[in-house]
C-alpha positions as CSV (number, residue, x, y, z in Angstrom):
1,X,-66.9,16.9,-1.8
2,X,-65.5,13.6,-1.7
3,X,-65.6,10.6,-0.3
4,X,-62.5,9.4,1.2
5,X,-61.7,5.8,1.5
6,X,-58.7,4.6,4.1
7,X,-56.9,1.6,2.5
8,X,-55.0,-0.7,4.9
9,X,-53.8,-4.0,5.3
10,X,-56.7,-4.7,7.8
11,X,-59.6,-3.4,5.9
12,X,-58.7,-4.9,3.2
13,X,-57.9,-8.6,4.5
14,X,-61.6,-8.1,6.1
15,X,-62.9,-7.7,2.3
16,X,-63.2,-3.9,2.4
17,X,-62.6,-0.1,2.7
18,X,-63.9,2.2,5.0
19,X,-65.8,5.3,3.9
20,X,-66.7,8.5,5.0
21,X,-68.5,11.6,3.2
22,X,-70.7,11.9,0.7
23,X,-70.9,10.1,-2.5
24,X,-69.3,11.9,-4.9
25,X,-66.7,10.7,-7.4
26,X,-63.6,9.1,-5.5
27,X,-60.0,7.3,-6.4
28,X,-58.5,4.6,-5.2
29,X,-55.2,3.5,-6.4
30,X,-53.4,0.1,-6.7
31,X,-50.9,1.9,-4.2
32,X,-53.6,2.1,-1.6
33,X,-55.2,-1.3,-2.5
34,X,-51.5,-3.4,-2.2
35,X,-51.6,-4.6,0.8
36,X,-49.2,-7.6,0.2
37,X,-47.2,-6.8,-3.2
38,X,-45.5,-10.0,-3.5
39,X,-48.6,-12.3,-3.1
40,X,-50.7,-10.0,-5.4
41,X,-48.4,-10.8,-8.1
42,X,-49.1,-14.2,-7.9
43,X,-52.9,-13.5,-8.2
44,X,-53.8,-13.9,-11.7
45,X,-56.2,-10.9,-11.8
46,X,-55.1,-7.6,-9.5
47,X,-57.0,-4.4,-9.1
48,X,-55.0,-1.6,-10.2
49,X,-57.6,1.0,-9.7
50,X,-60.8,2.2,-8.9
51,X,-62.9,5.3,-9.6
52,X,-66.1,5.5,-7.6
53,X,-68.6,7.5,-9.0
54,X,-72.4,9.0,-7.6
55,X,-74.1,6.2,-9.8
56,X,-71.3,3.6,-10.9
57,X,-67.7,2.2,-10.3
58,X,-65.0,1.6,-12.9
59,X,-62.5,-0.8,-12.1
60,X,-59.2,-1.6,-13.5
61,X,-58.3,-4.7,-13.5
62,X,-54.9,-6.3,-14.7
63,X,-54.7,-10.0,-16.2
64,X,-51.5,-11.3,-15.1
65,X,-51.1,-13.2,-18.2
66,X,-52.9,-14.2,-21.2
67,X,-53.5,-17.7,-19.9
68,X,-56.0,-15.9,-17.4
69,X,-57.7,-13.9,-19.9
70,X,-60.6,-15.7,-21.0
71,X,-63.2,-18.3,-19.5
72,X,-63.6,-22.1,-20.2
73,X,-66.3,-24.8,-19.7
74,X,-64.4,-26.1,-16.1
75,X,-64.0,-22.2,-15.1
76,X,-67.3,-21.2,-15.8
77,X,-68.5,-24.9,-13.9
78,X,-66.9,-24.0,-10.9
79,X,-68.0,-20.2,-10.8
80,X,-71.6,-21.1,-11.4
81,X,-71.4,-23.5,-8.4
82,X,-71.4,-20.3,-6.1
83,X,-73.3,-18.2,-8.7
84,X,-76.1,-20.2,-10.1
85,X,-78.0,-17.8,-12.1
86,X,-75.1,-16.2,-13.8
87,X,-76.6,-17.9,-17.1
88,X,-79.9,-16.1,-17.0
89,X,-78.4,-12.5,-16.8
90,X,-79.4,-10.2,-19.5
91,X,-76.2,-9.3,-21.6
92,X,-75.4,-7.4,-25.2
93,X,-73.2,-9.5,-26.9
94,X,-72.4,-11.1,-30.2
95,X,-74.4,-14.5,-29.9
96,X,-77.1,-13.7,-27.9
97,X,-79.3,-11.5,-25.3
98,X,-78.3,-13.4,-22.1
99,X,-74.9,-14.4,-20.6
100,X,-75.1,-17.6,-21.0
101,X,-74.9,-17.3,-24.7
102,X,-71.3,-16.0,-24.3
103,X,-70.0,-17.4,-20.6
104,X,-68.2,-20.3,-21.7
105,X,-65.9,-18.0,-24.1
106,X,-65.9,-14.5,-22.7
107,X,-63.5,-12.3,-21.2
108,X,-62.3,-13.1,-17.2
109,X,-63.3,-9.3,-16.4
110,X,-66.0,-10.0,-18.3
111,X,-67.6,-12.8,-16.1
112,X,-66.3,-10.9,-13.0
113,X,-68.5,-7.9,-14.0
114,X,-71.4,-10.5,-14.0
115,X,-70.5,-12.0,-10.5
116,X,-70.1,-8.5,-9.1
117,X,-73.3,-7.5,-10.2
118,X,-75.2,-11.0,-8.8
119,X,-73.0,-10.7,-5.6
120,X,-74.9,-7.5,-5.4
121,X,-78.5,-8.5,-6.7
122,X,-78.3,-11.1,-3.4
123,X,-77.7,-8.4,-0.6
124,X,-79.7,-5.7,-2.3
125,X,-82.0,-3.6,0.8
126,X,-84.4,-3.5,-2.9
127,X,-85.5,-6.9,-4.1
128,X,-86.7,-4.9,-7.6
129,X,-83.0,-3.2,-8.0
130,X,-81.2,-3.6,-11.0
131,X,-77.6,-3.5,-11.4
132,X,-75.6,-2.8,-14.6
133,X,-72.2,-3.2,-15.8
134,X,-69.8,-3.0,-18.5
135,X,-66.6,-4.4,-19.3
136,X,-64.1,-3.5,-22.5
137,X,-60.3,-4.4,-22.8
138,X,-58.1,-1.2,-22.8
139,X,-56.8,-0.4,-26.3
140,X,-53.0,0.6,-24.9
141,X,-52.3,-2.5,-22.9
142,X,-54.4,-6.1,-24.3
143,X,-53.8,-7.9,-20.5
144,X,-56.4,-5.0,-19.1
145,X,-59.5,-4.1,-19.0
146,X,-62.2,-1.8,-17.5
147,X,-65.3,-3.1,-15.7
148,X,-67.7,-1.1,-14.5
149,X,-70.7,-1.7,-12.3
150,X,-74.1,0.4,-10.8
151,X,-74.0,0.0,-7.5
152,X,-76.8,0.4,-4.3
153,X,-74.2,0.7,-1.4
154,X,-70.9,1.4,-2.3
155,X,-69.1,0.0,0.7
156,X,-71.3,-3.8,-0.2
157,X,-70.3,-2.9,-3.7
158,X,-66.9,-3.3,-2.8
159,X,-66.7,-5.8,-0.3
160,X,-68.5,-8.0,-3.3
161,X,-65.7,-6.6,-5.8
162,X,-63.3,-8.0,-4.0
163,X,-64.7,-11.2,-2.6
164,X,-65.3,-11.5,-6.7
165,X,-61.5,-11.6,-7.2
166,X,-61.0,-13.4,-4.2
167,X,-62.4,-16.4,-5.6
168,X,-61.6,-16.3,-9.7
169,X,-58.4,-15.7,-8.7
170,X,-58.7,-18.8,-6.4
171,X,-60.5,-21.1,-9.4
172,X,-57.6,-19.9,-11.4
173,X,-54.7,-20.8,-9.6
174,X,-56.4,-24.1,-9.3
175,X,-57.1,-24.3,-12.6
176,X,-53.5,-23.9,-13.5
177,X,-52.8,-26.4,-11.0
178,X,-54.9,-29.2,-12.1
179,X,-53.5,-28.4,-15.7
180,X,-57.0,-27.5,-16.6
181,X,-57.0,-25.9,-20.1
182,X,-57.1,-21.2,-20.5
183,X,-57.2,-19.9,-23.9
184,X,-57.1,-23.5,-25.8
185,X,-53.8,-24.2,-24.1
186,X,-52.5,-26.9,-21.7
187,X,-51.0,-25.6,-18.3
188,X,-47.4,-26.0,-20.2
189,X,-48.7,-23.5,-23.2
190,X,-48.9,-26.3,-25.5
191,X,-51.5,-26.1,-27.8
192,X,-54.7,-27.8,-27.1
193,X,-55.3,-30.0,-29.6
């Protein structure tokens, strides 16, 4: 069996989808998730799909542009002001064995893994639960990647998913707006010298 998850307007404007069934693996497509197509592509991250499985959720998520596509100093400021401990998080990577080694030059759908999962860790019914997550750029299309998450409740899983893009795509728009530097370029795609 299947779980099957009603997508509208309304549930989704409240942060969420509503469920019913077992938890078994289940498909939700950008179709059912566009609730407003002409303000989603404004947003600079968009969820094009998601597959939710008995012990995990994988997530597609499109990067509008390549502006969007990696984090900065004044991105990762602002996204630890609601998420504080991001920094401590264990994480396999490159330079180190926590997040912070990498945060200030990682992936967006990187650090939104890492949000998901502490949006999580805060309304967890087990303070000793651990969440997990993954997050690797496809290798047909460079402006998307795949994030995927453990999850305790799926239904808090994905009201946190999307609260999560809710607000990077807010601090990006921003970001743009201030002219804050993405990717070692100004908000005109000069280069940052």
């Amino acid at each position: 069996m299947t779980n099957s998850y009603r997508a509208s307007s309304e549930n989704l404007a409240s942060g969420g989808l509503a469920s019913s069934g077992n938890r078994s693996t289940t498909s939700i497509s950008k179709h059912s998730l566009a609730c407003d197509t002409e303000s989603a592509s404004k947003h600079p991250l968009v969820i094009e799909h998601i597959q939710v499985r008995p012990d995990r959720m994988e997530v597609t998520i499109r990067v509008r542009s390549e502006q969007f596509a990696y984090t900065n100093n004044q991105i990762i400021e602002e996204v630890l002001s609601h998420f504080p401990s991001l920094g401590m998080h264990a994480c396999r990577n490159h330079k180190g064995r926590l997040f912070a080694d990498v945060m200030n030059h990682t992936s967006i759908p990187h650090l939104l893994e890492h949000m998901v999962v502490d949006g999580q860790t805060r309304r967890a019914q087990k303070e000793d639960r651990i969440f997990t997550g993954t997050t690797q750029w496809s290798r047909e299309d460079p402006l998307v990647a795949l994030v995927a998450f453990s999850y305790e409740d799926d239904l808090v899983a994905l009201e946190v998913l999307n609260q999560c893009v809710a607000l990077l795509n807010a601090i990006l728009l921003v970001s743009i707006e201030v002219g804050t530097t993405i990717n070692g370029r100004n908000n005109d795609n000069s280069a940052h010298l």
